[in-house]
N, C-alpha and C positions, 0 to 999 in steps of 0.2 A: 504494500500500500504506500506508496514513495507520494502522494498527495495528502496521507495524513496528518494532522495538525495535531501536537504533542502542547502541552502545558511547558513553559520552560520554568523549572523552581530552583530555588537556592535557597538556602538555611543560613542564619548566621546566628553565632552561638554567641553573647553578650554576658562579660563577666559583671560581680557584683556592684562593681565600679563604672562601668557601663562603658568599657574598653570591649570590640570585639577581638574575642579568642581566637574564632575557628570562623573560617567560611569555608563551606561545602556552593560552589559555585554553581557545580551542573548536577542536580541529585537524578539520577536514572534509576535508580533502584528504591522505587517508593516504599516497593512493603520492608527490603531492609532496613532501610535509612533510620529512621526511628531509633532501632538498638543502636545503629551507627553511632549515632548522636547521643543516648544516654551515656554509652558506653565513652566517650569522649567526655563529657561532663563528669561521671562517675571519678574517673585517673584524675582528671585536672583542673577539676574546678570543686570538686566538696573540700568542705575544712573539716 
């Protein structure tokens, strides 16, 4: 289907200080993305 129209999404992870951490630019993988992104906040953004 090369005339398909996709959503283009990006994430960006915003520490508590309100500096972005992480940007996930082109997210293709919707149903993963999600743990992607906890699991990145989990390592490096809990205190």
């Amino acid at each position: 289907m090369p005339n398909k129209k996709l959503a283009k999404r990006c994430t960006l992870i915003i520490d508590k200080n309100g500096v972005i951490a992480k940007i996930y630019a082109m997210v293709g993988n919707a149903g993963g993305h999600p743990a992607e992104v906890l699991d990145f906040v989990e390592k490096n953004l809990k205190n």
